[in-house]
VMD Tcl script that builds the backbone (N, CA, C; Angstrom):
set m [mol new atoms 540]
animate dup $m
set s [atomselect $m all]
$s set {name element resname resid chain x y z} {
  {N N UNK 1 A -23.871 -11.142 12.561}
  {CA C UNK 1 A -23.600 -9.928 11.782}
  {C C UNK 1 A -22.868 -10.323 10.509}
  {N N UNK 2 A -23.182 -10.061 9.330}
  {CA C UNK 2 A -22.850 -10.562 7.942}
  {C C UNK 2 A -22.165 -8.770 7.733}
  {N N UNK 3 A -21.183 -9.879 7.110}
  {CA C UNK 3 A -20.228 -8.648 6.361}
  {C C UNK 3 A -20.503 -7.475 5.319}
  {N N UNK 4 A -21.772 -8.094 5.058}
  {CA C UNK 4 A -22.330 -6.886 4.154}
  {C C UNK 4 A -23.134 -6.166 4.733}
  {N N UNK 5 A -23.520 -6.640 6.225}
  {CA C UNK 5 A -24.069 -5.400 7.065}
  {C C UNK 5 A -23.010 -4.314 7.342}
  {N N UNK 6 A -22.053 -4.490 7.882}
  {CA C UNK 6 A -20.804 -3.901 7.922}
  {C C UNK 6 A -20.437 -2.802 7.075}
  {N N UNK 7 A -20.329 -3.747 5.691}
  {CA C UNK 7 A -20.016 -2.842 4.621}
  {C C UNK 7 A -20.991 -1.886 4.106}
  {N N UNK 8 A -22.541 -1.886 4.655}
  {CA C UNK 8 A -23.515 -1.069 3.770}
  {C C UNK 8 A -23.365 0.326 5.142}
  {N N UNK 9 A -23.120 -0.402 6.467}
  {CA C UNK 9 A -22.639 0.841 7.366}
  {C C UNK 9 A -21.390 1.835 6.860}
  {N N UNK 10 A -20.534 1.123 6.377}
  {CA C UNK 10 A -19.108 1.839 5.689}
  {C C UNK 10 A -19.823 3.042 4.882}
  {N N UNK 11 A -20.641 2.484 3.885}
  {CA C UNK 11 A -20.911 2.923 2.928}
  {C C UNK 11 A -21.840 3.933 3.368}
  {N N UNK 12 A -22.720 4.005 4.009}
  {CA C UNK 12 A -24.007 4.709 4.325}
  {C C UNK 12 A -23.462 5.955 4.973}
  {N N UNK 13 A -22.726 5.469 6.346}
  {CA C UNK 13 A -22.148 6.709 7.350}
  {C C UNK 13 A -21.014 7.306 6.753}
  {N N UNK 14 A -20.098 6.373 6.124}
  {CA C UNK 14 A -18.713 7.174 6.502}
  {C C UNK 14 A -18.269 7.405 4.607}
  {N N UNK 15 A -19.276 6.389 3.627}
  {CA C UNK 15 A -19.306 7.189 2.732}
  {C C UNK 15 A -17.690 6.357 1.780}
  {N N UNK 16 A -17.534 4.914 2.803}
  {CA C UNK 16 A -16.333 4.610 1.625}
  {C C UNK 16 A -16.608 3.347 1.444}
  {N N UNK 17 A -15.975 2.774 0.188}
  {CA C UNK 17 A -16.746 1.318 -0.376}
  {C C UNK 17 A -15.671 0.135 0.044}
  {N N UNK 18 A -14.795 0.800 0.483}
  {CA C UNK 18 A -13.862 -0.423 1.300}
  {C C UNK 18 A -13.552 -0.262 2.688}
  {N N UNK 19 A -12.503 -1.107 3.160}
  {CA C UNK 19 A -11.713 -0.700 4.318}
  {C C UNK 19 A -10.490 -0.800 3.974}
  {N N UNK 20 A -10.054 -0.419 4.772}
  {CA C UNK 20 A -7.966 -0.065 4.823}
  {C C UNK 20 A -7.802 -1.118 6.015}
  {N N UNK 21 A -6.700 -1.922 5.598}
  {CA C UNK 21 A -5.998 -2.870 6.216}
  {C C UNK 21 A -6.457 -2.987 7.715}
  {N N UNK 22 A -6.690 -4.100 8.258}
  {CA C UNK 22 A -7.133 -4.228 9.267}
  {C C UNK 22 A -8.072 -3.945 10.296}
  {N N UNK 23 A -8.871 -3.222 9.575}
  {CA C UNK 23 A -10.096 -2.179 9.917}
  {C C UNK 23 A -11.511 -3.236 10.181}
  {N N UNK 24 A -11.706 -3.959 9.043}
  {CA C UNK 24 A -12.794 -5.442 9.007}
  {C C UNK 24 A -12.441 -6.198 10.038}
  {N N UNK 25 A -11.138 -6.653 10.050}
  {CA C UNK 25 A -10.916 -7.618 11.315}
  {C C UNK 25 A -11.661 -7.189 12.659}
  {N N UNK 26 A -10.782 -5.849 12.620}
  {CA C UNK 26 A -10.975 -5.481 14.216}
  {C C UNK 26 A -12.243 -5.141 14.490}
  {N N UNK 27 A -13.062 -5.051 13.625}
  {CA C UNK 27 A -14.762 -4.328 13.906}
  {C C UNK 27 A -15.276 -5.797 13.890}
  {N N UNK 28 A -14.947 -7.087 13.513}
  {CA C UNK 28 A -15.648 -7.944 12.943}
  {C C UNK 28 A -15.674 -8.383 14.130}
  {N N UNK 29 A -14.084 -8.593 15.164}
  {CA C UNK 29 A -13.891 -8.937 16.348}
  {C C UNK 29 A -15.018 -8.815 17.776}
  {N N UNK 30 A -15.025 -6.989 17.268}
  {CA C UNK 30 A -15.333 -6.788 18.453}
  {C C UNK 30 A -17.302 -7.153 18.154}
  {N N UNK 31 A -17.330 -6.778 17.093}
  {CA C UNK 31 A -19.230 -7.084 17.152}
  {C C UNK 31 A -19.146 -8.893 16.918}
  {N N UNK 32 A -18.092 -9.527 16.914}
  {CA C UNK 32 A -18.245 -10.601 18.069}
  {C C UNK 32 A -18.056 -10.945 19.171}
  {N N UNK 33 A -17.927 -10.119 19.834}
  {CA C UNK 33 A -17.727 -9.930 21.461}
  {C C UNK 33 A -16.464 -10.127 21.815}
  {N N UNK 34 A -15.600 -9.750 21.105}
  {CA C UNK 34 A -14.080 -10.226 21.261}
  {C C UNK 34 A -13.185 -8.896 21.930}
  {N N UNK 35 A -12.987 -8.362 22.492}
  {CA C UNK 35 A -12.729 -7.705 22.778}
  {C C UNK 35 A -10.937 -7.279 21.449}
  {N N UNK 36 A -10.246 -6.447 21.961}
  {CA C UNK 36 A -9.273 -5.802 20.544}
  {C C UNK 36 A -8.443 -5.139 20.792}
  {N N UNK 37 A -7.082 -4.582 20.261}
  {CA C UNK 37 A -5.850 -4.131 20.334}
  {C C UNK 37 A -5.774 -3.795 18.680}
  {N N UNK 38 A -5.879 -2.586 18.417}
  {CA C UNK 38 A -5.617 -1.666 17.010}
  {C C UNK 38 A -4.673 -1.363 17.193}
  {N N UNK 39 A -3.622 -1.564 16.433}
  {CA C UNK 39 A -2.000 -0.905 16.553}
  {C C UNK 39 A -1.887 -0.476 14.812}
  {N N UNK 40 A -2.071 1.039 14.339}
  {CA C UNK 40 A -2.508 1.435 13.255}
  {C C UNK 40 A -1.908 2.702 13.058}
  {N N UNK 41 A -0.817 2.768 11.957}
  {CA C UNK 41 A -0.243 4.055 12.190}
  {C C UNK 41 A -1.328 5.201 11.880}
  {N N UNK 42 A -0.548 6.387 12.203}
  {CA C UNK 42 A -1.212 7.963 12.031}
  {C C UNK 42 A -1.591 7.769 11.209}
  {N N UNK 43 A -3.224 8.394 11.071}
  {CA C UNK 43 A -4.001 8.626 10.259}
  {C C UNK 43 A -4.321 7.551 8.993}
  {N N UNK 44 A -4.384 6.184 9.758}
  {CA C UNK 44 A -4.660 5.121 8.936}
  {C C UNK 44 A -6.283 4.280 9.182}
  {N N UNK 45 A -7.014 5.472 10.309}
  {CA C UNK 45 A -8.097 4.625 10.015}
  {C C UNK 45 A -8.496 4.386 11.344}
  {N N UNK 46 A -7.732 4.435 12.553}
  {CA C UNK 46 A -8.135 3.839 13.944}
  {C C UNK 46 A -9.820 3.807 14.397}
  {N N UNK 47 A -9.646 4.966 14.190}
  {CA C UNK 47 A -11.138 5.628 14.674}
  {C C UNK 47 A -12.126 4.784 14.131}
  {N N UNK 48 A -11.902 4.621 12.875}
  {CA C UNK 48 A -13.428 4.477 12.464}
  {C C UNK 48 A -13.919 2.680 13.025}
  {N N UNK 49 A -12.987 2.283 13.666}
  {CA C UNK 49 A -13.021 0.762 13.771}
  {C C UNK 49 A -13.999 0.891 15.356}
  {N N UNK 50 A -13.664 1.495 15.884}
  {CA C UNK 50 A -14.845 2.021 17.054}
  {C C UNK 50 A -16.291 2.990 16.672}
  {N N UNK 51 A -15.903 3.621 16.175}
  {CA C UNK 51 A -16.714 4.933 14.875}
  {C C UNK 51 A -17.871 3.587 14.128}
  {N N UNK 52 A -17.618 2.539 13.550}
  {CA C UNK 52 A -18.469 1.564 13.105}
  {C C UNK 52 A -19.212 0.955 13.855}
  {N N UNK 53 A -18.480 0.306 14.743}
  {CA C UNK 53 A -18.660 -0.837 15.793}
  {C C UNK 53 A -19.939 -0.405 16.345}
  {N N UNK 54 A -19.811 1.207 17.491}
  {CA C UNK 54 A -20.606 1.613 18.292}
  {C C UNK 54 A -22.091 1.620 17.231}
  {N N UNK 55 A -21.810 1.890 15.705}
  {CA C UNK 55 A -23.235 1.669 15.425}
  {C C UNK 55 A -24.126 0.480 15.578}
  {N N UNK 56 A -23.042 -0.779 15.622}
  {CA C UNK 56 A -24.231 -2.028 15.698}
  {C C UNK 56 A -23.987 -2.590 16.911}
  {N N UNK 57 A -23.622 -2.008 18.239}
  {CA C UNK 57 A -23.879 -1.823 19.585}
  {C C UNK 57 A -24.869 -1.699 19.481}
  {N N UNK 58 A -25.362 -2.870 21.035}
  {CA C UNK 58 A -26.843 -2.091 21.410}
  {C C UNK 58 A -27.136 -0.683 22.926}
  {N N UNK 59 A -25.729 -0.935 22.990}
  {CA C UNK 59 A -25.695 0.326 24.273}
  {C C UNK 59 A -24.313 1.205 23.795}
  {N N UNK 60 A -24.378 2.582 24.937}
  {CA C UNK 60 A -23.362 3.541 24.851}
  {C C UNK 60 A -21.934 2.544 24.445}
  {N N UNK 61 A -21.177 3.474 23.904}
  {CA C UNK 61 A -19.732 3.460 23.439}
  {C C UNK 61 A -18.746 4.778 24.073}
  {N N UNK 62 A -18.182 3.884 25.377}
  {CA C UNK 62 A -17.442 5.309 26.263}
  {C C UNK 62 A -16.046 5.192 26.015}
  {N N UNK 63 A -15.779 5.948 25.240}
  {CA C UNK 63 A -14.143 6.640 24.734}
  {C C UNK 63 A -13.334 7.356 25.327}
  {N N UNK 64 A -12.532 7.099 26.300}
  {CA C UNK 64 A -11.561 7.502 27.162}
  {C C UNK 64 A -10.538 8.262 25.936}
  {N N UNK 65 A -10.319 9.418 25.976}
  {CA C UNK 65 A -8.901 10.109 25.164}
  {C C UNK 65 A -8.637 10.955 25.692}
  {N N UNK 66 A -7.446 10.962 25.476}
  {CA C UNK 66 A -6.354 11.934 26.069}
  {C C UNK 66 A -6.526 13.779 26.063}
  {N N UNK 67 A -6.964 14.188 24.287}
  {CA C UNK 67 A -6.601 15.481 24.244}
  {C C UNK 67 A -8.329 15.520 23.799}
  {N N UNK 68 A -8.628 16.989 24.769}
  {CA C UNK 68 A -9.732 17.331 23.939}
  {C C UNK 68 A -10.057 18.083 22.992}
  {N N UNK 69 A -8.827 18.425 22.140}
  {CA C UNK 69 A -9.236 19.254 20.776}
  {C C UNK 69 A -9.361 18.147 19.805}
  {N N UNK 70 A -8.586 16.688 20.340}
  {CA C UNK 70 A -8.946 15.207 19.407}
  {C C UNK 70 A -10.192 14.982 19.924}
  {N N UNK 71 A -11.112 15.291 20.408}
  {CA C UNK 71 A -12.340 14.701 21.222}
  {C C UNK 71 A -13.152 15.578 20.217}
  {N N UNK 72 A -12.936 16.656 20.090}
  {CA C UNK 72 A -14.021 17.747 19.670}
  {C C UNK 72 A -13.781 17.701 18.087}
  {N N UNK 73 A -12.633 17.275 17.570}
  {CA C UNK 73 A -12.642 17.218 16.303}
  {C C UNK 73 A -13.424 15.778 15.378}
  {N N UNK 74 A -13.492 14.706 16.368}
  {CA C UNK 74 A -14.470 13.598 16.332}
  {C C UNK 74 A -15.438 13.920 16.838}
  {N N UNK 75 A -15.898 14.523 17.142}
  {CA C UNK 75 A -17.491 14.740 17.859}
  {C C UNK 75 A -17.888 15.443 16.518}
  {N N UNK 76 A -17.563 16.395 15.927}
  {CA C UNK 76 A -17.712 17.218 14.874}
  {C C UNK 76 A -18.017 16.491 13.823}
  {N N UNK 77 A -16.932 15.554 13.859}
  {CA C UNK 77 A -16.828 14.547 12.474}
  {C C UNK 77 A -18.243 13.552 12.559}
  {N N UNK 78 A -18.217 13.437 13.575}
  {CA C UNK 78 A -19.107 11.874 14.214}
  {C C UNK 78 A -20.800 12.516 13.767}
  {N N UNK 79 A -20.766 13.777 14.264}
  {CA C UNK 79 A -22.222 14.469 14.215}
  {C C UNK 79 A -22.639 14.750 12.771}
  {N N UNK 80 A -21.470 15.504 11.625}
  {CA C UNK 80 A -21.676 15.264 10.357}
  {C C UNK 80 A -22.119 14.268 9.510}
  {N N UNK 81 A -21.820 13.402 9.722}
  {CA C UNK 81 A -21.918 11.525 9.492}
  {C C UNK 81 A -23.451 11.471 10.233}
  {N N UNK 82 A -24.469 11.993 10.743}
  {CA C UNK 82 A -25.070 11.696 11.672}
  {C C UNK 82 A -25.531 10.617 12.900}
  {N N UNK 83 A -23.747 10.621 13.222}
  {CA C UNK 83 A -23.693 9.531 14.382}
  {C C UNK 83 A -24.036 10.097 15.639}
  {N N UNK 84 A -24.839 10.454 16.724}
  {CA C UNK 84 A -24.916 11.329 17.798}
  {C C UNK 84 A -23.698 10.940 18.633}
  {N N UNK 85 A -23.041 11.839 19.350}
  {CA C UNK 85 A -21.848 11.915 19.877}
  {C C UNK 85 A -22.106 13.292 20.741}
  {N N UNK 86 A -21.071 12.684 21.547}
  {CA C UNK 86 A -20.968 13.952 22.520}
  {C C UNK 86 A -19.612 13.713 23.019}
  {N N UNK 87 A -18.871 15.015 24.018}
  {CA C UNK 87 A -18.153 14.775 25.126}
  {C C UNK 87 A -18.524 15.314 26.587}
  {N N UNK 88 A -18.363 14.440 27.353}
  {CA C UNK 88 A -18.183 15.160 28.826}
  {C C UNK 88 A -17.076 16.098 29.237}
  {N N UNK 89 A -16.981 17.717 29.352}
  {CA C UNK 89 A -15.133 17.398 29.687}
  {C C UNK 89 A -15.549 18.853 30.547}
  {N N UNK 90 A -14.122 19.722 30.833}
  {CA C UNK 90 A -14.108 21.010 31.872}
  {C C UNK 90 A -14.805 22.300 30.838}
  {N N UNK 91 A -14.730 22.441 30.011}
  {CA C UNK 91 A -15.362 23.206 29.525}
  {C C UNK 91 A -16.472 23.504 29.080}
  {N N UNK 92 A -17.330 22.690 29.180}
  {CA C UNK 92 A -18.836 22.826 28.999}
  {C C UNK 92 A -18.878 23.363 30.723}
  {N N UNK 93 A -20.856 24.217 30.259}
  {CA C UNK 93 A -21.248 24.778 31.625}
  {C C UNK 93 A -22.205 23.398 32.470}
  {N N UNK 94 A -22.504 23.454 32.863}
  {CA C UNK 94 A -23.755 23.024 33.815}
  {C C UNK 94 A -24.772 22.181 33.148}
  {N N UNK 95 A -25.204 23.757 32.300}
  {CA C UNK 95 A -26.687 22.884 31.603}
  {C C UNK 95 A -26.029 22.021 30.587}
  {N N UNK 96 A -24.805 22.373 29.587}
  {CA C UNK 96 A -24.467 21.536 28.585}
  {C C UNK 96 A -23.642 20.149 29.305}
  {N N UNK 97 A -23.448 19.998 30.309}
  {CA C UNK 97 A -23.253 18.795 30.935}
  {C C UNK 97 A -24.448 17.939 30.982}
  {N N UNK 98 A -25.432 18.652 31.629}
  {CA C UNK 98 A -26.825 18.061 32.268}
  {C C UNK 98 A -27.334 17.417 30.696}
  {N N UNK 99 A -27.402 18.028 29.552}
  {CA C UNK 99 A -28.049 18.132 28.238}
  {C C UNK 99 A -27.496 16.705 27.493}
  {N N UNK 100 A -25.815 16.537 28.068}
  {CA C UNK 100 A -25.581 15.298 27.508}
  {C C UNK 100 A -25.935 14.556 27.976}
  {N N UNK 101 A -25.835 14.309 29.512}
  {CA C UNK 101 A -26.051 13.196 30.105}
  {C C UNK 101 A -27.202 13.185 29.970}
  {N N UNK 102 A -28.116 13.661 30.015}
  {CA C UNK 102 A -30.006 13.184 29.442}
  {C C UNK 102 A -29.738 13.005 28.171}
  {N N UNK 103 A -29.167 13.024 26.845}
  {CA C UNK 103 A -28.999 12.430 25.976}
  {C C UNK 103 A -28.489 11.096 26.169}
  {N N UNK 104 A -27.162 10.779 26.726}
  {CA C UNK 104 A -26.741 9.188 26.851}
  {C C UNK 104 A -27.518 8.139 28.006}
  {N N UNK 105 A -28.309 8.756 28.908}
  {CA C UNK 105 A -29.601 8.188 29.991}
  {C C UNK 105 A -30.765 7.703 28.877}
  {N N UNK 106 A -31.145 8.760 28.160}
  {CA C UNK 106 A -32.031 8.692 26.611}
  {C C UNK 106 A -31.650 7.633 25.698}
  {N N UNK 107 A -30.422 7.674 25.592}
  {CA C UNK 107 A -29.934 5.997 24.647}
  {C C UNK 107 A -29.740 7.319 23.474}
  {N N UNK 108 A -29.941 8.948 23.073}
  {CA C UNK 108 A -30.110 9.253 21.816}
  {C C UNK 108 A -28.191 9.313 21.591}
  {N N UNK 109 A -27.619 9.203 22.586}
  {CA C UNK 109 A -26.254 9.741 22.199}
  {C C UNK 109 A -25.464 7.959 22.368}
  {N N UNK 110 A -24.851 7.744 20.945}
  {CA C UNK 110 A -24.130 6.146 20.769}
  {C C UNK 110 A -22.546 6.282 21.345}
  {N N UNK 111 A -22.133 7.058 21.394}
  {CA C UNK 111 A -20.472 7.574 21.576}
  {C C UNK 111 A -20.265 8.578 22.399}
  {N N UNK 112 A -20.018 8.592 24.038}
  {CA C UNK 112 A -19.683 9.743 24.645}
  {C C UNK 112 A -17.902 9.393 24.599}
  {N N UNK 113 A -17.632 10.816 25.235}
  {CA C UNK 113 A -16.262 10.569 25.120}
  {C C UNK 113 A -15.721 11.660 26.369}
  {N N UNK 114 A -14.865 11.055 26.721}
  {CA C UNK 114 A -14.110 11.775 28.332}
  {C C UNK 114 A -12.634 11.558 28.491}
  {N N UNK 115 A -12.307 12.260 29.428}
  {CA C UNK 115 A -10.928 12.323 29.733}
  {C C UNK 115 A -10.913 11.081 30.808}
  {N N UNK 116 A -9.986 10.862 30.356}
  {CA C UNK 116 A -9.805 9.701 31.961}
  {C C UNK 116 A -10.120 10.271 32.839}
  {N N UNK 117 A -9.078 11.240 33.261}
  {CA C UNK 117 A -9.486 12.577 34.505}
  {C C UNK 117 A -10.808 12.253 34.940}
  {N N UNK 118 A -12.241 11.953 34.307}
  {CA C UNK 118 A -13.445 12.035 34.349}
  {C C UNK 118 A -13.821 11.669 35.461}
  {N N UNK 119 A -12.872 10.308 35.195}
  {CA C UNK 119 A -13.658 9.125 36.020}
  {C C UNK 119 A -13.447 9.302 37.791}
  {N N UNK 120 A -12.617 10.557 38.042}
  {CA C UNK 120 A -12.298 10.811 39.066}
  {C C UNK 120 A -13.417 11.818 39.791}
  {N N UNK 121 A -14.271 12.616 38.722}
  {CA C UNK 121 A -15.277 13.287 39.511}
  {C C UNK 121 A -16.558 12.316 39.590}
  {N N UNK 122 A -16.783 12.575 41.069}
  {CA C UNK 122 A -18.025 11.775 41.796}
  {C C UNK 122 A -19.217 11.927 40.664}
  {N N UNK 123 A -19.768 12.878 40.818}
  {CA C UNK 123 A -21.185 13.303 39.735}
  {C C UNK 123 A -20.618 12.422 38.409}
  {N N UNK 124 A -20.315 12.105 38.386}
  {CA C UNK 124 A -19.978 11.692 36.393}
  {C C UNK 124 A -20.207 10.449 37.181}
  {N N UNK 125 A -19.185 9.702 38.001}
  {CA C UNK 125 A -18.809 7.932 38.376}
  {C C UNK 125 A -20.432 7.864 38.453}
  {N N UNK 126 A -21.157 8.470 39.370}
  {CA C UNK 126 A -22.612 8.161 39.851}
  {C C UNK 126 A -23.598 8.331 38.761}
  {N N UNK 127 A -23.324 8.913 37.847}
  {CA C UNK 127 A -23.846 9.252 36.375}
  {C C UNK 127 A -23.705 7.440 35.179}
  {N N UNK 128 A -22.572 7.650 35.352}
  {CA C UNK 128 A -22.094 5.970 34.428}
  {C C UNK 128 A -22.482 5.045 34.709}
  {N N UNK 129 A -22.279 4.849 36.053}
  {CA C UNK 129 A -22.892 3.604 36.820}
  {C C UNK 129 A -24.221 3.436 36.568}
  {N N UNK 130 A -25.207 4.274 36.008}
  {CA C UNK 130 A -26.482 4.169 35.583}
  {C C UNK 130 A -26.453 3.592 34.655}
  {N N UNK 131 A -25.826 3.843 33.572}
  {CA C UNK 131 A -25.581 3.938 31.860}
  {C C UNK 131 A -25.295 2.128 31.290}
  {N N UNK 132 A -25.864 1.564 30.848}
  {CA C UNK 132 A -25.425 0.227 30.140}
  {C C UNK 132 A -24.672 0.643 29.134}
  {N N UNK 133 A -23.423 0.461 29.247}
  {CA C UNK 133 A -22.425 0.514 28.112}
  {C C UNK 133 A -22.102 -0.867 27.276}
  {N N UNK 134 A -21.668 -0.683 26.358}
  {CA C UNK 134 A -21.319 -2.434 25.061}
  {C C UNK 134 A -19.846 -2.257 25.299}
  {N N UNK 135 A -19.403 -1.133 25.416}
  {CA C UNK 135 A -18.036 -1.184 24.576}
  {C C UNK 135 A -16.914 0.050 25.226}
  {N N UNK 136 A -15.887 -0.449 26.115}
  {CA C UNK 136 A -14.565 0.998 26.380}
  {C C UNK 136 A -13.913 1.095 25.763}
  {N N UNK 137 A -13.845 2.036 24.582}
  {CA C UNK 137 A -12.425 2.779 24.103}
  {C C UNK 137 A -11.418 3.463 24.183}
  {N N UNK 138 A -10.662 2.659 24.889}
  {CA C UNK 138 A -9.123 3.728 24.998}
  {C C UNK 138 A -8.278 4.202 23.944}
  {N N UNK 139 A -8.457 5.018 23.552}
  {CA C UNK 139 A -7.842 6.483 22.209}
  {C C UNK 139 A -6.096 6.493 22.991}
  {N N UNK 140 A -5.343 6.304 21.838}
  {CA C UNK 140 A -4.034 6.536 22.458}
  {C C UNK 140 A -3.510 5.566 24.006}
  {N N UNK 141 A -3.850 4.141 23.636}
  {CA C UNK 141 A -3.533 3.220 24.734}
  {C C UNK 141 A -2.205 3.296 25.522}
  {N N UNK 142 A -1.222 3.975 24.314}
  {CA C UNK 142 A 0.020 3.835 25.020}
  {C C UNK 142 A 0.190 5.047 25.989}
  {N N UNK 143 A -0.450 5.863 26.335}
  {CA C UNK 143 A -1.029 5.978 28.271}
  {C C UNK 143 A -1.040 5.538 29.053}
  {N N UNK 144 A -1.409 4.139 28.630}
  {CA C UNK 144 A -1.322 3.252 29.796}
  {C C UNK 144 A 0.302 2.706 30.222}
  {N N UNK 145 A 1.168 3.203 29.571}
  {CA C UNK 145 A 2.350 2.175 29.400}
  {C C UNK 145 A 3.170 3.339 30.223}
  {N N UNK 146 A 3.535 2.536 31.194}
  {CA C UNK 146 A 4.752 3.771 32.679}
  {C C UNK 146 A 5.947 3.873 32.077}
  {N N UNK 147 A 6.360 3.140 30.409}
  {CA C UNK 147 A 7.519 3.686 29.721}
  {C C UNK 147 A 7.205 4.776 29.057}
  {N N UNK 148 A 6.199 5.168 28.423}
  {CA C UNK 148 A 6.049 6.335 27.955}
  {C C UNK 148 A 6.313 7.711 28.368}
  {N N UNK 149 A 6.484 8.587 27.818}
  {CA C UNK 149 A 6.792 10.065 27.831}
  {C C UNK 149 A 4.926 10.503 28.323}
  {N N UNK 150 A 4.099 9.852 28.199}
  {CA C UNK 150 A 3.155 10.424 27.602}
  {C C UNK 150 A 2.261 9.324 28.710}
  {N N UNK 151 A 2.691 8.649 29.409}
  {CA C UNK 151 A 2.118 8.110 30.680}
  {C C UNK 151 A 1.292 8.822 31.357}
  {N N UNK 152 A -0.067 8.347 32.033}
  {CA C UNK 152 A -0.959 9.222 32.608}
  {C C UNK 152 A -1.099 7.871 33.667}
  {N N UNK 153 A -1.017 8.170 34.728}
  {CA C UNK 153 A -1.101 7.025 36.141}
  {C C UNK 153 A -2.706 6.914 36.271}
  {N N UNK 154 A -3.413 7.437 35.753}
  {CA C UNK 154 A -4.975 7.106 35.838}
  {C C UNK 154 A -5.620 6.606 35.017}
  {N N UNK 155 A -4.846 6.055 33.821}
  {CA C UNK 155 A -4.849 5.406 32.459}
  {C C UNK 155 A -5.129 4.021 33.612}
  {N N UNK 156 A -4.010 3.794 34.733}
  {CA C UNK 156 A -3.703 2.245 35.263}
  {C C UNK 156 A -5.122 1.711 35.976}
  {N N UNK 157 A -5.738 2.688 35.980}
  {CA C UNK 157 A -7.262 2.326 36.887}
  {C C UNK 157 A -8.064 1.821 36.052}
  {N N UNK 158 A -7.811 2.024 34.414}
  {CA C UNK 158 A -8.945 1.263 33.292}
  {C C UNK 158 A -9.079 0.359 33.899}
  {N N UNK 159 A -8.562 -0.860 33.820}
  {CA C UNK 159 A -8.970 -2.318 33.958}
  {C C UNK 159 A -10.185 -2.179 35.233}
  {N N UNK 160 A -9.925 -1.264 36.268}
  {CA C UNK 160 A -10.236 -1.609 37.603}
  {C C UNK 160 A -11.911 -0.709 37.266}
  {N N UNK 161 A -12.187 0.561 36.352}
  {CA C UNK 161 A -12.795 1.107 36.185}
  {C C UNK 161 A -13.998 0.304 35.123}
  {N N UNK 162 A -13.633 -0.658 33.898}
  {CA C UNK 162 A -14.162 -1.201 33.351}
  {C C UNK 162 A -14.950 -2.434 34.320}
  {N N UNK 163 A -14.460 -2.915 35.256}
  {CA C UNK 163 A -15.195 -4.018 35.848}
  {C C UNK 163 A -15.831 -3.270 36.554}
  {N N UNK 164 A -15.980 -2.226 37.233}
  {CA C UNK 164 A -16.710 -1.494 38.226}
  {C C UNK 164 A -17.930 -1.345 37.169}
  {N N UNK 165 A -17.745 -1.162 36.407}
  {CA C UNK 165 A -18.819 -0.337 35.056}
  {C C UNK 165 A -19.514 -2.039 34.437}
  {N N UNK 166 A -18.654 -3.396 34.486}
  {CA C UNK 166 A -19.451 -4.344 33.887}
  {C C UNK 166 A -19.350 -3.936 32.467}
  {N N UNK 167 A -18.446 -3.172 31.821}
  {CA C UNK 167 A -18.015 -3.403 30.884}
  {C C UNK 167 A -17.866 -4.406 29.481}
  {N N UNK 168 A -18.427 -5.078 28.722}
  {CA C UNK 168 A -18.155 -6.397 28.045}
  {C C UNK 168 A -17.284 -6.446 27.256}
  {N N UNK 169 A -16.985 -5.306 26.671}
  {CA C UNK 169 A -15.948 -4.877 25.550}
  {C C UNK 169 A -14.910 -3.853 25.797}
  {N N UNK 170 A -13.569 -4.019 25.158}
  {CA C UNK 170 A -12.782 -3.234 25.599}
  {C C UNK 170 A -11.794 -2.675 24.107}
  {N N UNK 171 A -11.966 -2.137 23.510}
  {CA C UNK 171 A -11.152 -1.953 22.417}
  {C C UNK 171 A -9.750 -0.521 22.650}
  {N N UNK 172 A -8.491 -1.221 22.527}
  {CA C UNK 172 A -7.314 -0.114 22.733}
  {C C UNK 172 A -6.695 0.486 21.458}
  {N N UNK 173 A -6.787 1.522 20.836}
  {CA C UNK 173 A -6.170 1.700 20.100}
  {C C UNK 173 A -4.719 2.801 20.096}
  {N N UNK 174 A -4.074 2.526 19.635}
  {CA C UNK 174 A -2.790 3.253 19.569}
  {C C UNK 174 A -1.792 3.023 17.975}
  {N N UNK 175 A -1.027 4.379 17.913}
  {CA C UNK 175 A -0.541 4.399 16.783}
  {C C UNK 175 A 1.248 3.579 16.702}
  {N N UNK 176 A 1.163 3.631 18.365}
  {CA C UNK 176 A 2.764 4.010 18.627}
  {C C UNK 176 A 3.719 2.876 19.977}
  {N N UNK 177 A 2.577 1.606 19.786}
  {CA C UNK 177 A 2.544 0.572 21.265}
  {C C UNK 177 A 3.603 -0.134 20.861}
  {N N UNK 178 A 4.925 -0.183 21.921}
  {CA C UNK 178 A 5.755 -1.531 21.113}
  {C C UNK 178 A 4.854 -2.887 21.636}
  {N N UNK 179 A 6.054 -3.891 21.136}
  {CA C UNK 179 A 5.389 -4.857 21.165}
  {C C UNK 179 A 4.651 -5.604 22.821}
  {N N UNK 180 A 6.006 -4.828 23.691}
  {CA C UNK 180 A 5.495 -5.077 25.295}
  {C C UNK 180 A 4.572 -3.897 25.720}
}
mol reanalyze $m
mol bondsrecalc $m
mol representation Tube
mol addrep $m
């Protein structure tokens, strides 16, 4: 992957002729199979370093985040850009569940996105386990951390959930991780 593939994606989808600090690295990383740790303050860019990546994936890009009004406000964003995106979450009905998952079975959807919570209902686990994924994104990593205010104990099952899934890639991003 040459850097000016990269950059004509910048340019094409998201419409900007550079990157912001550390943004190249971490995309360069992971579409070398390197797996990644984004530590990037508010509103400096996190997203789009997964937001890129999943385009020159050759399978799904599954995004574990926390809040779903942040899920739906990237799905929005992602679909404008015409990146196909979706989320799995409690508020869709039936058929708009069924509608995604035959989109990401289809290969037409590059970026689903779920609550951790997800991974706890049966129908979804038996759903994924189908799915060849490239790449797990954990949105707001410091979830995972039992010092946090903001700790979720089902954050601790990633590791155990990514090998179940055969996972190859793992990218964490957070605004707010100390250094441990």
């Amino acid at each position: 992957m040459h850097q000016a593939d990269i950059h004509q994606t910048l340019d094409q989808y998201f419409g900007f002729s550079a990157f912001r600090a550390g943004q190249a690295q971490t995309i360069e990383q992971l579409i070398g199979g390197q797996s990644s740790l984004a530590i990037f303050p508010t509103g400096s860019g996190k997203s789009l370093c997964y937001q890129l990546t999943a385009l020159h994936l050759p399978n799904l890009t599954l995004v574990v985040s926390p809040l779903l009004a942040l899920m739906q406000d990237q799905i929005e964003f992602l679909n404008k850009k015409g990146i196909p995106a979706a989320s799995l979450d409690s508020t869709q009905t039936y058929e708009q569940s069924q509608s995604v998952m035959q989109g990401v079975r289809d290969g037409h959807i590059k970026i689903l996105m779920v609550s951790v919570e997800r991974f706890k209902n049966e129908r979804f686990r038996g759903f994924i386990k189908q799915v060849p994924i490239s790449m797990l994104v954990v949105d707001e990593a410091h979830c995972i951390s039992e010092w946090g205010h903001n700790f979720r104990p089902d954050y601790l099952k990633l590791p155990q959930i990514r090998n179940e899934l055969n996972i190859p890639l793992v990218l964490l991003l957070t605004a707010t991780a100390t250094k441990k």
